[in-house]
N, C-alpha and C positions, 0 to 999 in steps of 0.2 A: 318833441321839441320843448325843454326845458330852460328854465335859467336861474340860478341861485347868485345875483352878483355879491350879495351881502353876508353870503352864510360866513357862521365864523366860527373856528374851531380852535381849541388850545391842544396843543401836542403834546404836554407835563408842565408841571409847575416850574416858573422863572422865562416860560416862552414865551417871544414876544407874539401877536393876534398873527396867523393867516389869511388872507379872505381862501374860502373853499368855491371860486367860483361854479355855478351851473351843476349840472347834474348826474343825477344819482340816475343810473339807470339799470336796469332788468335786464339781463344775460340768461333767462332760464331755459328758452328755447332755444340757444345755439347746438346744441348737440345734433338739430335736424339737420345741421347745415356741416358736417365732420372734414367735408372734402374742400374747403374754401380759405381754410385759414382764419375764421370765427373767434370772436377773443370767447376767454374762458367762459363755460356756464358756472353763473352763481354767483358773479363777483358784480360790482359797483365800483365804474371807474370815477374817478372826481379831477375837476379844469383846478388847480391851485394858483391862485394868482402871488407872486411873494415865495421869501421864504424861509420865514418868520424871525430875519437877522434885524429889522427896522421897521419903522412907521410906514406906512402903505402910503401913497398919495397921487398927485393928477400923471407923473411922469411915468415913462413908460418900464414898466413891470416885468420878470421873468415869470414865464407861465412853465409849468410843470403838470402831470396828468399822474396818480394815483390810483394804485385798485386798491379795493376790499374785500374782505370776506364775509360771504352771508353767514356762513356756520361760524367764526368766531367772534368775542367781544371784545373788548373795549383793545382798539390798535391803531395806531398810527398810516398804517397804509403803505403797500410796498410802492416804490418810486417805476414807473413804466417808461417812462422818459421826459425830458426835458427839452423844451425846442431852444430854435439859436434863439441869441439874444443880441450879436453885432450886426450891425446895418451892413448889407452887399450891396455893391454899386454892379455898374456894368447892365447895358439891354440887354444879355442875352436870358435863356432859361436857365437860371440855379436858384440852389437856395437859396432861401434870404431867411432874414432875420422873423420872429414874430413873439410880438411884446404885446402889452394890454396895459390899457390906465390901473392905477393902484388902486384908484377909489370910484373908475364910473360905473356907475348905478344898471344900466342896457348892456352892459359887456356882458361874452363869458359863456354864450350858451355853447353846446358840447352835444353833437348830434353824432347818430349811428347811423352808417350807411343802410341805404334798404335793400342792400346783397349783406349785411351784417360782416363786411369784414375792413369797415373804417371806421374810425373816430373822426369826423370832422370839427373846425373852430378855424379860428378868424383871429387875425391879429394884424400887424404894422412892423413893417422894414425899418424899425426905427431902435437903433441903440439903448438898452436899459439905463434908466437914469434922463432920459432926457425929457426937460416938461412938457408937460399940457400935452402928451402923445393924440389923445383921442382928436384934438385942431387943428394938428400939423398938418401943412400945407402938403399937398403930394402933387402940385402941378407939372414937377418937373422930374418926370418918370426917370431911377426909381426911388428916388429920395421920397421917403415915409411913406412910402405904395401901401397898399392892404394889402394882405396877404393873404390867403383861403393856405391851412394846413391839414392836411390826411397824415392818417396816423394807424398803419397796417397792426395785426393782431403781435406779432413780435417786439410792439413799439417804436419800431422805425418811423420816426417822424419826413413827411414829403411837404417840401414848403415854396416851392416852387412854381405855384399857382398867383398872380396876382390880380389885383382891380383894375390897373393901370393907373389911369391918375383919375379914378371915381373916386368918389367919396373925400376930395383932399377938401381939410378945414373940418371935416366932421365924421362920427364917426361910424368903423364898420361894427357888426356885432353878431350874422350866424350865418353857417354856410351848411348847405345839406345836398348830398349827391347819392346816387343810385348805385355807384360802382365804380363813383374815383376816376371815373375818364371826363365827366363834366360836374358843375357845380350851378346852386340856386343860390342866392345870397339875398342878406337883407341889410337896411342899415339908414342911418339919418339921411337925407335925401342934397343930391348936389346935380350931378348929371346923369347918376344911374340912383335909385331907390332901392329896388327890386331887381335884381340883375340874373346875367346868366354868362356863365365862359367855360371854356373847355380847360382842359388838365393840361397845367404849363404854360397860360396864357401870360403873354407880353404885351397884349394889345387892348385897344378898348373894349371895354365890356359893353356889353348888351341890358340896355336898359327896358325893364317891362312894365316899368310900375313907377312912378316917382313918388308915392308914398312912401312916408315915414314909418320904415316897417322897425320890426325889433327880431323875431323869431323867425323863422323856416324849418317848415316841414315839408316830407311827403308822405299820405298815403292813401293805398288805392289806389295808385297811378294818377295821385290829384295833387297839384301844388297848395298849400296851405299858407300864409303869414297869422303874423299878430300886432296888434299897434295901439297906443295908446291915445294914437292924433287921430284930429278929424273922428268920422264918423264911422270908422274903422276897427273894429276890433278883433275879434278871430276871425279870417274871413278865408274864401279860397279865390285864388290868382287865378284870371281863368278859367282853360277847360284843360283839363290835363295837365302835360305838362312845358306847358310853353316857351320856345326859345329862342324867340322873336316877335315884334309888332309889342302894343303898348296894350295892357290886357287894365280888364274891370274885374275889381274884387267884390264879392257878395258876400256879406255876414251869414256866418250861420247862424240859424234861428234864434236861439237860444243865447245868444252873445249879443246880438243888437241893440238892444235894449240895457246894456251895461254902461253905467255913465265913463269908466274908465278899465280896461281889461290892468289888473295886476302883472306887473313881469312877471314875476313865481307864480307860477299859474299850474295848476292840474284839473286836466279835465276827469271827470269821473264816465266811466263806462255808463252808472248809473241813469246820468244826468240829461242825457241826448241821444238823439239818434245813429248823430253823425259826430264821431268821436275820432278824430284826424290823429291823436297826439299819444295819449295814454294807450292804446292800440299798438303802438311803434314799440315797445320793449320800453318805453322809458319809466321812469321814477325822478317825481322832483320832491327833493325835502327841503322842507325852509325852518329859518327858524321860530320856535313854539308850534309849529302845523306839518303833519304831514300829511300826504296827497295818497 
């Protein structure tokens, strides 16, 4: 569970800034996995927010998803897919739209399924170009719903997942699932915090947590967040992985004691015992530090 919202990349000279949302992650063990559909060993997919025709800002954004290559240098990134970007109406289950703020700070994390054959992220039913996406009201299901998007090894984006009307006025930011038939989510807090909903939801979500969460992990068969409020900072949701009732989060050890958890955040195998994040295939790079 990563997050780069600020990273920033130039593409050649005369391009305007990208932001290179979220993260960089580690593909090196998919080969165990041949029979499932596994995105490539050895590449580095990257969440692009923009793209790179204008100034980035509060309204809502085209988000795009990127691979790279570990074995070559300096390149631009082949394009994997693009999610929508027009708002759908209608209750029933389709796709919809999913856009992201240009410039918020918590957006953007980019999680691998823990069967490794999805990309999950988070976004809003909300038209590119329109303001202040991350405050938009979502009370009147499905105008500016969040959206949870899965994103198979082929790059077929699925977006057809929504919050309902959680989260409206503020906003969502990570989703993490085990195999794309349900999802964990995290996000500013309204009537769901910490949530949980099945694949293709239209209905209210399941709130677990009303904390101010930012990240979602799992592993171990353990739910994980991260938060930067309260007295909260990496902690685990729970006992397992829970999906229902109103659960207590526990710091781990080693994080307690942090007056503020950084979003760009890597934990080091080194550093703990209990090492939830860096364990999962991921890689976060930020800018001047890498993890």
């Amino acid at each position: 569970m990563c997050n780069v919202k600020n990273c920033i990349a130039k593409e050649g000279a005369g391009l305007k800034l990208k932001r290179y949302s979220v993260l960089w992650y580690f593909l090196l063990s998919l080969y165990l996995y041949p029979a499932y559909g596994q995105f490539t060993p050895g590449k580095l997919a990257v969440l692009v927010v923009g793209d790179g025709s204008g100034t980035l800002t509060s309204a809502a954004t085209i988000v795009s998803i990127k691979e790279f290559d570990f074995s070559s240098g300096s390149q631009t990134g082949t394009l994997v897919t693009t999610l929508p970007s027009s708002a759908v109406g209608g209750t029933g289950v389709f796709d919809r739209a999913l856009t992201q703020s240009g410039t918020a700070t918590s957006e953007g994390f980019l999680n691998l399924s823990s069967d490794r054959r999805f990309l999950t992220l988070v976004g809003y039913n909300t038209g590119a170009g329109t303001a202040a996406v991350a405050s938009s009201n979502a009370a009147t299901f499905p105008v500016n719903t969040r959206v949870i998007g899965r994103i198979n090894s082929n790059g077929t984006p699925d977006t057809k997942t929504t919050l309902f009307t959680a989260h409206s006025g503020t906003a969502i930011r990570s989703a993490i699932t085990i195999n794309g038939s349900a999802y964990w989510t995290a996000g500013a807090p309204g009537t769901v915090g910490i949530g949980y909903v099945q694949q293709g939801n239209v209905n209210a979500a399941t709130n677990l947590s009303a904390v101010n969460s930012r990240g979602i992990g799992i592993f171990n068969n353990q739910l994980y967040t991260t938060t930067g409020a309260g007295s909260n900072r990496l902690a685990k949701v729970g006992n397992g992985l829970p999906v229902t009732g109103t659960q207590a989060l526990a710091n781990l050890l080693a994080f307690s004691r942090l007056p503020v958890i950084p979003i760009p955040m890597c934990l080091l195998i080194s550093m703990v015992t209990e090492v939830p994040m860096c364990s999962m295939s991921l890689l976060l790079i930020r800018p001047q530090q890498v993890c």
